[in-house]
C-alpha positions in Angstrom: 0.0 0.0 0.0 1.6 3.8 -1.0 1.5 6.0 2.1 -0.4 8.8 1.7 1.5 11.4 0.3 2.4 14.9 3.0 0.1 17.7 2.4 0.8 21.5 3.4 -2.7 21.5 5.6 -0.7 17.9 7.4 2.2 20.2 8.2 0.1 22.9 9.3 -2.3 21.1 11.7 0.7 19.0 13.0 3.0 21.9 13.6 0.0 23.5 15.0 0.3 26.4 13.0 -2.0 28.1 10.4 -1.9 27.1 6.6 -0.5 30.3 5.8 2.2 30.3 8.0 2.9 26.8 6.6 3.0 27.8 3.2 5.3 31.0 3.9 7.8 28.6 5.3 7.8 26.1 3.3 8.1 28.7 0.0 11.0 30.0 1.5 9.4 33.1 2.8 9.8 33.2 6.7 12.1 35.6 6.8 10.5 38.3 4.5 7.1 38.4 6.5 8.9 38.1 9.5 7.4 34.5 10.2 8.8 34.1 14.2 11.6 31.6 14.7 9.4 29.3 17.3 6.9 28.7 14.9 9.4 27.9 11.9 10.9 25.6 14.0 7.7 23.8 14.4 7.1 23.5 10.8 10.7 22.5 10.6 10.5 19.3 12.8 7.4 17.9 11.6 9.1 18.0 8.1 11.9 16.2 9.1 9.5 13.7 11.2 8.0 13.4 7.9 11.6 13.5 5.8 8.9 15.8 3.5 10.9 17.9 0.7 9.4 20.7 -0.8 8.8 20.6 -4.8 11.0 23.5 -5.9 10.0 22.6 -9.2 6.4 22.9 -8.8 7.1 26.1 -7.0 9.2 27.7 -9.7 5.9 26.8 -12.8 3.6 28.0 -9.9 5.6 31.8 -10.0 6.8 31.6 -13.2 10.5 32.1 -11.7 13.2 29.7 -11.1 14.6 32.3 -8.1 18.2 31.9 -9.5 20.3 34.6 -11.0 23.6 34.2 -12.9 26.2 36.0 -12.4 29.5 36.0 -14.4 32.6 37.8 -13.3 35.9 38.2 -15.8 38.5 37.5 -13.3 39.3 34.5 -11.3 38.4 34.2 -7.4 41.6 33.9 -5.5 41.0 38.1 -5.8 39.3 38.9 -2.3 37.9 42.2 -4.2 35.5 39.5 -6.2 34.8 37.9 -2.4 33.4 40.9 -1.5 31.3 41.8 -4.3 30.1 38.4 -4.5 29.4 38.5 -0.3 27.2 41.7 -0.5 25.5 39.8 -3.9 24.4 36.9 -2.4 23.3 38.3 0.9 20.8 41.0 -1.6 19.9 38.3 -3.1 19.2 35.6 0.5 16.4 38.4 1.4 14.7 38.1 -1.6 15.0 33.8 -1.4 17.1 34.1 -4.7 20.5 32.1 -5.4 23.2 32.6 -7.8 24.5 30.4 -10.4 28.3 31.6 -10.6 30.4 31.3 -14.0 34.0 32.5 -14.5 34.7 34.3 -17.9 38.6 34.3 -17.3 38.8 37.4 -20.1 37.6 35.2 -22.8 34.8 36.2 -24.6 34.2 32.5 -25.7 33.6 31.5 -22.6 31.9 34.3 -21.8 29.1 33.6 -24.8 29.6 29.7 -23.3 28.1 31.3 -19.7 25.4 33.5 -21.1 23.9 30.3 -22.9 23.8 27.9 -20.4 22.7 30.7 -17.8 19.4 31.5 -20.2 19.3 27.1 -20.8 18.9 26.6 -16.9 15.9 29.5 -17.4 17.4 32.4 -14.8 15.5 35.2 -14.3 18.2 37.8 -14.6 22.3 37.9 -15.2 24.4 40.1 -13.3 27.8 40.2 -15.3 31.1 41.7 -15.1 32.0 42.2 -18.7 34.4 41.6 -21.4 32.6 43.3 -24.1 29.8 45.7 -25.1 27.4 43.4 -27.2 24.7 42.8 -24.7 21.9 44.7 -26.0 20.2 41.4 -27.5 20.6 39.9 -24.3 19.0 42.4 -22.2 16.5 42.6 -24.8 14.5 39.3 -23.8 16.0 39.6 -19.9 16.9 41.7 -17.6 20.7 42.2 -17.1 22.6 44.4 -14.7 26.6 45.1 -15.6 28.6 44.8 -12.5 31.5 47.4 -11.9 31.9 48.3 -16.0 29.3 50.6 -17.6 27.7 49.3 -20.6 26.0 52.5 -22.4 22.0 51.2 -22.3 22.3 48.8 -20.2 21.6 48.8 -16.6 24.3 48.7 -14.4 26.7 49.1 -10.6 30.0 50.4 -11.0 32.6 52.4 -9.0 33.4 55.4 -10.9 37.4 54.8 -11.7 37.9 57.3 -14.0 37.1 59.8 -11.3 39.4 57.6 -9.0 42.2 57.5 -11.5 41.7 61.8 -11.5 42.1 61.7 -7.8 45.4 59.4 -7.8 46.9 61.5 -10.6 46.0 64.7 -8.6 47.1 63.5 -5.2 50.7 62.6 -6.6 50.9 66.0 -8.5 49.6 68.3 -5.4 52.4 66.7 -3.6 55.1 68.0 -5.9 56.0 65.2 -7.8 56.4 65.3 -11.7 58.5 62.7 -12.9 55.7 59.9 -12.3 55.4 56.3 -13.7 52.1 53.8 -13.8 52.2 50.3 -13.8 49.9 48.1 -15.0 47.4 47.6 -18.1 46.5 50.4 -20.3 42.9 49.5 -20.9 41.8 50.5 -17.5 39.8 53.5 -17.1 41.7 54.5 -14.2 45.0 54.5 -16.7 42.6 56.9 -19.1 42.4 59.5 -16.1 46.2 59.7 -15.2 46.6 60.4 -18.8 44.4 63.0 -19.4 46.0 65.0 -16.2 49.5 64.2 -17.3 48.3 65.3 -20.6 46.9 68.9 -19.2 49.9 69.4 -17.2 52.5 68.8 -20.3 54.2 66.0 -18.4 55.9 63.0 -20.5 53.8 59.4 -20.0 55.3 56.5 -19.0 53.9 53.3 -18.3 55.4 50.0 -17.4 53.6 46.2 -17.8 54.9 45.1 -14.7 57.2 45.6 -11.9 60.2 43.8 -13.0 59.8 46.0 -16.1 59.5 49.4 -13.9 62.4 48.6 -11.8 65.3 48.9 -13.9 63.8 52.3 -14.1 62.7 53.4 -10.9 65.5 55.9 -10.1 64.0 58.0 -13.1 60.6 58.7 -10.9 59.8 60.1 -8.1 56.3 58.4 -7.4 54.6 55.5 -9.1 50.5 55.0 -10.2 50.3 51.7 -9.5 46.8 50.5 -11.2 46.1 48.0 -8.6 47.3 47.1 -5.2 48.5 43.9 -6.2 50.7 45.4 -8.5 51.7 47.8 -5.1 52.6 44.7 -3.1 55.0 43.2 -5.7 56.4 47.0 -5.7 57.0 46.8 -2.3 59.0 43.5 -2.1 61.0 44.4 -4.8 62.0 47.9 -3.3 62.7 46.3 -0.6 64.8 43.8 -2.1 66.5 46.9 -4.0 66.8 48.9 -0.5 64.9 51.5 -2.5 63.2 53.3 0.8 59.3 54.1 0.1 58.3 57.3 0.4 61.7 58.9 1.0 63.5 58.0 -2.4 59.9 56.8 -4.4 56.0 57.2 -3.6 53.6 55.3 -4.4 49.7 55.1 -4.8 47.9 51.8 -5.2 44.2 51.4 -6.1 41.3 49.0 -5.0 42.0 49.2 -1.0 42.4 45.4 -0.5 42.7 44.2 3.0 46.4 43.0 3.0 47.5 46.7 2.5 46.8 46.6 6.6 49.9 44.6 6.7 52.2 46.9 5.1 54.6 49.3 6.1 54.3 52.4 5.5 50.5 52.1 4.6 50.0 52.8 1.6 48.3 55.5 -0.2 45.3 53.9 -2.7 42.1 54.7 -4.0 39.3 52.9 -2.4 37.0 51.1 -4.5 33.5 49.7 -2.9 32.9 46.4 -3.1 30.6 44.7 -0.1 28.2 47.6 -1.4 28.8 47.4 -5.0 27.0 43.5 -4.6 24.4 44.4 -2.9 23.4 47.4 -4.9 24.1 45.2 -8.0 21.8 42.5 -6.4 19.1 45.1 -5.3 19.3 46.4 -9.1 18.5 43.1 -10.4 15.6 42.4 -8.5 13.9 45.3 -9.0 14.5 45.1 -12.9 13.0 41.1 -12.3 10.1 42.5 -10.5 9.8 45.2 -13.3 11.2 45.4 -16.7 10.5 49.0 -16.5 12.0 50.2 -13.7 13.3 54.0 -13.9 16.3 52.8 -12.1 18.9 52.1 -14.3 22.3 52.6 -12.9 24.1 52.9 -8.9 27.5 54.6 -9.4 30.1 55.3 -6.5 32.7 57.5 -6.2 36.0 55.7 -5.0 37.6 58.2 -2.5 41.4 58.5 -1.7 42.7 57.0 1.2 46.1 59.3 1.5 48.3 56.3 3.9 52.0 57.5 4.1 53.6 56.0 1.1 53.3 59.9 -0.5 56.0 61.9 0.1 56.0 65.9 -1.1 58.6 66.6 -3.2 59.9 70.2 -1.6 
């Protein structure tokens, strides 16, 4: 003989709770309408008395949603500035009872297509994406997308606004004196973009190195350095100190992004601050409401990274 098969009015007369408390819980809704912990716990051990799993499924046809959202970033994990983003995303999207199906795009538009697909085969309601190019309009036509931390003209998006942050590292280092400055790192970056067009409206020469080992053959030619992310600070550090190069008294330096190691290091270093815990929730937030409607007038949450001066700046008298 089949056992009679759990129903939600079971649960409810068992737990002794009303239906609708029942069904809140059970659709994953307890904490949005504030359901009290007693009472889910209630619901919660007859379940398991029961070993009764809710249809997911049945609940997703029932809304019309599968309560997932992809997202896709272009860099790889081991960066704690993705951590952080990705911590503020996920806890946006916990209150609303959505999850994230996470892809890596490693910079390679390929893959990055590959992502997109399967994200729109698995049926998610939205995509949150970090990305490598510009063509996204036809995807944003038939769902709603939110760019994470790289504007996308016509397409929603969250980004820190590093081409004012790459204005206020260029500034910082000239107010202080220096004029002979060098940048490190990748040319493509917005940030790089800013420190050109101040070096540009001061008459100052450009140069930038690919990488530290490049730069340092060099360094006695600068007075200060743009590095164009802290990691590419760190490595500058060890290898000054390895050269007995003395930071700030014979080169300064400005990092950028504000990562959590730069606690350890000595003198702290001046760097441009870029949000991040808040950049994924606002980016989550963004995406929920543009789920909820298509035609929200909200269409873009920028933030403006401010300096954090440290003591790796010296002023060149």
């Amino acid at each position: 003989m089949t056992a009679k098969r759990l129903t939600l009015q079971d649960i409810a007369n068992e737990a002794g709770v009303s239906l609708t408390a029942a069904s809140l819980y059970i659709n994953g809704k307890a904490r949005r309408y504030n359901l009290a912990e007693a009472t889910c716990a209630r619901i919660q051990q007859v379940m398991d008395a029961h070993k009764f799993t809710p249809n997911l499924h049945a609940r997703a046809i029932a809304s019309k949603k599968t309560f997932l959202v992809g997202v896709i970033i272009s860099q790889e994990l081991e960066s704690s500035f993705w951590l952080n983003i990705l911590s503020g995303l996920e806890v946006a999207l916990a209150r609303a009872d959505y999850h994230m199906l996470l892809s890596v795009s490693r910079n390679d538009p390929k893959v990055e297509r590959e992502s997109i697909r399967f994200m729109r085969a698995k049926g998610v309601d939205g995509i949150i994406i970090n990305p490598i190019s510009d063509n996204l309009k036809e995807l944003a036509r038939s769902l709603p997308v939110v760019t994470l931390n790289r504007p996308v003209e016509n397409i929603p998006g969250v980004w820190n606004d590093n081409f004012s942050g790459g204005l206020k590292a260029a500034s910082f280092l000239l107010d202080r004196g220096h004029r002979r400055i060098a940048c490190i790192g990748g040319g493509g970056l917005r940030r790089f973009g800013a420190f050109e067009q101040v070096m540009g409206k001061h008459e100052l020469p450009i140069r930038r190195f690919e990488s530290v080992p490049a730069f340092m053959p060099h360094a006695g030619e600068f007075t200060a350095v743009f590095c164009l992310t802290d990691y590419i600070l760190l490595e500058l550090y060890q290898a000054a100190a390895a050269e007995s190069l003395r930071i700030p008294e014979q080169l300064s330096v400005i990092g950028y992004d504000n990562m959590e190691f730069l606690k350890l290091l000595n003198p702290p270093p001046a760097t441009i601050s870029q949000y991040k815990n808040e950049l994924g929730t606002a980016a989550g937030e963004l995406i929920l409401e543009l789920i909820a409607d298509p035609d929200s007038a909200r269409r873009e949450t920028v933030f403006d990274p401010p300096l954090m001066p440290g003591s790796s700046v010296a002023a060149v008298l």
